[in-house]
C-alpha positions in Angstrom: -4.7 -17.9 41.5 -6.6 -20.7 42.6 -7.7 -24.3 40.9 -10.7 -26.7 41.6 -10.8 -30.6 41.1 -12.6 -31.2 38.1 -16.3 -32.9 38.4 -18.4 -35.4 36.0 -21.0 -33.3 34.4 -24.7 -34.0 34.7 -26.1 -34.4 31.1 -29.2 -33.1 29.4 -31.9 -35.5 26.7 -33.2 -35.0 23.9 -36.7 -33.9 24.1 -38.9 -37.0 23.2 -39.6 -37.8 19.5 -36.6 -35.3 18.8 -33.1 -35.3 17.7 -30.3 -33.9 19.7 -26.6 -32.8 19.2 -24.6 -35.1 21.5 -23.8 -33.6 25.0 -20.4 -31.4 24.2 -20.7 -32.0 20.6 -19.3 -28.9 18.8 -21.3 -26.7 16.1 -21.4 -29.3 13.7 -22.8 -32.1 16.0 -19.4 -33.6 15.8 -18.0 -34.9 19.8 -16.0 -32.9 21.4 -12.1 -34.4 20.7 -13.5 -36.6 18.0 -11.0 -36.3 15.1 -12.4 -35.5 11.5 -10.4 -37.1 8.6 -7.1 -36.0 8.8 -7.3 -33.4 11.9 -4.9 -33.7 14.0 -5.8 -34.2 17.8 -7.6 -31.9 19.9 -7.1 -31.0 23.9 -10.6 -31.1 25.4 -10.6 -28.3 28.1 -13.8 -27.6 30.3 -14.4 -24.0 31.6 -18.4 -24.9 32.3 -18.4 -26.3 35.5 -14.9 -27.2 37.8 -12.0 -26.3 34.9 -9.8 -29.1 34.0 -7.8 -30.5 30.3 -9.8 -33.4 30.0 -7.6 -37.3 28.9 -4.2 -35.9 30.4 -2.1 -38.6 30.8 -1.0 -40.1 34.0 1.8 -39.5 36.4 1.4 -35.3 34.1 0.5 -32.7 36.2 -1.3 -29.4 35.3 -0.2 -26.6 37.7 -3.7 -25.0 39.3 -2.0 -21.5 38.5 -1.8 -22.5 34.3 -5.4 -24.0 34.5 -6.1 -20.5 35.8 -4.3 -18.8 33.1 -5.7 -21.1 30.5 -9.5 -20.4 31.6 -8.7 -17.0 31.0 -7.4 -17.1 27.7 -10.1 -19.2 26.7 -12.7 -17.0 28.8 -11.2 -13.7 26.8 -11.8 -15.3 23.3 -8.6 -17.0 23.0 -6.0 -13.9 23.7 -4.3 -11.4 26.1 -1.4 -9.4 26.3 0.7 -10.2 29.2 -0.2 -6.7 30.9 -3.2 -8.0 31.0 -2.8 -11.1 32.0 -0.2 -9.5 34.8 -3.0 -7.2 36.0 -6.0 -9.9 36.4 -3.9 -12.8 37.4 -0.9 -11.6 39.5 -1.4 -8.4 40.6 0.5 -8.7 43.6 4.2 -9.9 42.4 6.7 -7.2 41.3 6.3 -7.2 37.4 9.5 -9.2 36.6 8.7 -12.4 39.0 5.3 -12.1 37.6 6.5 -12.6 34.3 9.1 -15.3 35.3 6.1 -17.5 36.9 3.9 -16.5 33.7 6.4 -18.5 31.9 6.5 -21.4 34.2 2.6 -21.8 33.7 3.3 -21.3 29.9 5.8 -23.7 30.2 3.8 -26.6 31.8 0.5 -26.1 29.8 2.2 -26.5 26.3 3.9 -29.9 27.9 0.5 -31.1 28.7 -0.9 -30.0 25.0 1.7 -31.8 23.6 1.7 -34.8 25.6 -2.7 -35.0 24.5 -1.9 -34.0 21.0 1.1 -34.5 20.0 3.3 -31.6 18.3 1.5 -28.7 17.3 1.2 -24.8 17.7 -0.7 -24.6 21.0 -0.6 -21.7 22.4 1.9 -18.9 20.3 3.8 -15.9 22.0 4.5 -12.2 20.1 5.5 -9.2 21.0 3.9 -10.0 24.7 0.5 -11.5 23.1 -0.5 -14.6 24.0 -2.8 -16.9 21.7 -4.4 -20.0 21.7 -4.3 -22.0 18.6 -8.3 -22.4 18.4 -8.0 -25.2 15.9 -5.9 -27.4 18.5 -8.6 -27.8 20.8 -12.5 -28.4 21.3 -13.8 -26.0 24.4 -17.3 -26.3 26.0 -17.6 -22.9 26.1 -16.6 -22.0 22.5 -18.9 -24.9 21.4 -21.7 -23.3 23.9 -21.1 -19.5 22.2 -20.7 -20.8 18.6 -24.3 -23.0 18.5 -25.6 -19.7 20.1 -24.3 -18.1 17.0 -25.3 -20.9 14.4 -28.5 -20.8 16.2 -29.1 -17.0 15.3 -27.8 -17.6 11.8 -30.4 -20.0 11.5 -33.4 -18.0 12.6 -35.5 -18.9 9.5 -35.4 -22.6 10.0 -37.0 -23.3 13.0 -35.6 -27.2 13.3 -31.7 -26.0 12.4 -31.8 -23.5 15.4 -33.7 -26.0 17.9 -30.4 -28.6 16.8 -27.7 -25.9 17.6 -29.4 -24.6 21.0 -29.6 -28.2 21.7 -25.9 -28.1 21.2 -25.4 -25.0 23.2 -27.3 -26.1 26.7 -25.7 -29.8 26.2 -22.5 -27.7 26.8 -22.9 -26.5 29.6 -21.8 -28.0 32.5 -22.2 -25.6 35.2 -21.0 -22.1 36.1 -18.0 -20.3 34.7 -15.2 -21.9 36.3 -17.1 -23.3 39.4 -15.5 -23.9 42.9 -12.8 -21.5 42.0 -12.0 -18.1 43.8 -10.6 -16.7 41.0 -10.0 -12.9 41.4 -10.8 -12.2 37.7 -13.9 -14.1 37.7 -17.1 -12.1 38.5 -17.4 -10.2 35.5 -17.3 -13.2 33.0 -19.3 -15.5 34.7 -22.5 -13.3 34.8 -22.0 -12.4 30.9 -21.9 -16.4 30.6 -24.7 -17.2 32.8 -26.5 -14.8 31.1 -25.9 -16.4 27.2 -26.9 -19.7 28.7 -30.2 -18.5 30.3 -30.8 -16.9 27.1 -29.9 -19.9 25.0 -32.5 -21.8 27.4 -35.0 -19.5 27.0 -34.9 -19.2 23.8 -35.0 -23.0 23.1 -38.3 -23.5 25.6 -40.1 -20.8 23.7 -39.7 -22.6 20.5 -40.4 -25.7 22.3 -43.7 -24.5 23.5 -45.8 -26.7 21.6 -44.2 -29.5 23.5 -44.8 -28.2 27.2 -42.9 -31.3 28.9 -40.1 -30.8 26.7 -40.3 -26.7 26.9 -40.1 -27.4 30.9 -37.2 -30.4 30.7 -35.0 -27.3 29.4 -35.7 -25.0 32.0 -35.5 -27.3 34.8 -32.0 -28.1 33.7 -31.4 -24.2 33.3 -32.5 -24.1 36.9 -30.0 -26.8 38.6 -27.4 -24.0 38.1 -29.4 -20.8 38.0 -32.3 -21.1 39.8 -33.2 -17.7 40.4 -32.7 -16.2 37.6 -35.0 -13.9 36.3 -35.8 -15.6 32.5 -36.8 -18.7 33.8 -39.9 -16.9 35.1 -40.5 -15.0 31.8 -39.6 -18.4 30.4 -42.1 -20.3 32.2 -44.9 -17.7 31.5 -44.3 -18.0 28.0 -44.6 -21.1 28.1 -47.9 -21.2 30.2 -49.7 -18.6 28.0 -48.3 -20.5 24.5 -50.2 -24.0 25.7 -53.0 -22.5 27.3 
């Protein structure tokens, strides 16, 4: 298990003469870690880009082993059971040590929780399943999946699903958990990078009226996938739309 130092991430603009969810604004446009009317605090945690709990207090440390283990959990929807976990994570222990150091990780991530959000139901443990409480925190990649989602929901109105793509590239950061060396890893970041290429596509197709703005999305696409092969069907599109 391996960690990486957490890194600012670039940002991406409105299109001109067009409104924008906030960069890592949720579904409903709302900031990520901003508090609606009695909600209690959230823990920010990015997984686009270098991992890392975002606002954890000084002189706290998060163990690089449970910032693994939470990227997973988060990566896999929210849940595992601990065979799972065991297999992916720390193949190599015997079982019981495994376990033992499971809980350690455990351990320190629900004192960092608390310490960000005070008391709450963070991350729950039965009958060997772990779960995170989805409602305690604001991800970029659940934000990134669920404007993909509102964005299909909204295929008849054209402005609604240009607002929650928006929404959706503004989340990411970078790759899936980048600078790490994760054993795990491979199979999820490709399945990400490929929903955010498709987000990006999709959004500079409906932006094809507006060439400089269609472009603007898939030059950011391109800072972290640049050779991917929908930002050439992207482009063409694109091309033969405003030609």
């Amino acid at each position: 298990m391996n960690d990486a130092q957490p890194g600012g991430p670039p940002a991406i603009g409105p299109a001109a003469g067009a409104s924008a969810d906030p960069p890592g604004a949720d579904a409903t446009g709302r900031p990520l870690g901003q508090r609606a009317k009695g909600e209690a605090n959230r823990v920010r945690v990015q997984v686009l880009g270098p991992p890392a709990i975002l606002g954890v207090p000084g002189g706290q440390h998060v163990r690089p082993q449970a910032m693994e283990f939470l990227a997973y959990l988060i990566v896999r929807g929210s849940s595992a059971y601990q065979h799972e976990i065991l297999d992916d994570l720390l193949p190599e222990p015997p079982h019981r040590l495994a376990a033992q150091r499971l809980y350690t990780y455990t351990y320190n991530l629900r004192q960092i929780f608390r310490s960000i959000g005070g008391d709450n139901t963070y991350l729950r443990l039965r009958r060997h399943h772990y779960t995170l409480n989805r409602d305690a925190f604001d991800v970029d990649l659940w934000t990134m999946r669920d404007s993909i989602i509102a964005a299909q929901r909204a295929a008849d109105d054209p402005p609604a699903s240009v607002a929650a793509l928006r929404s959706a590239i503004s989340a990411y950061n970078g790759p899936l958990a980048a600078g790490t060396k994760y054993l795990w890893l491979a199979r999820y970041r490709e399945v990400v990078a490929d929903e955010f290429m498709t987000a990006a596509a999709t959004l500079a197709e409906a932006l094809a009226d507006r060439p400089a703005d269609a472009q603007a999305v898939l030059d950011f696409a391109a800072r972290y996938h640049p050779d991917h092969e929908l930002l050439a069907v992207a482009g063409a599109t694109i091309r033969d739309r405003s030609s």
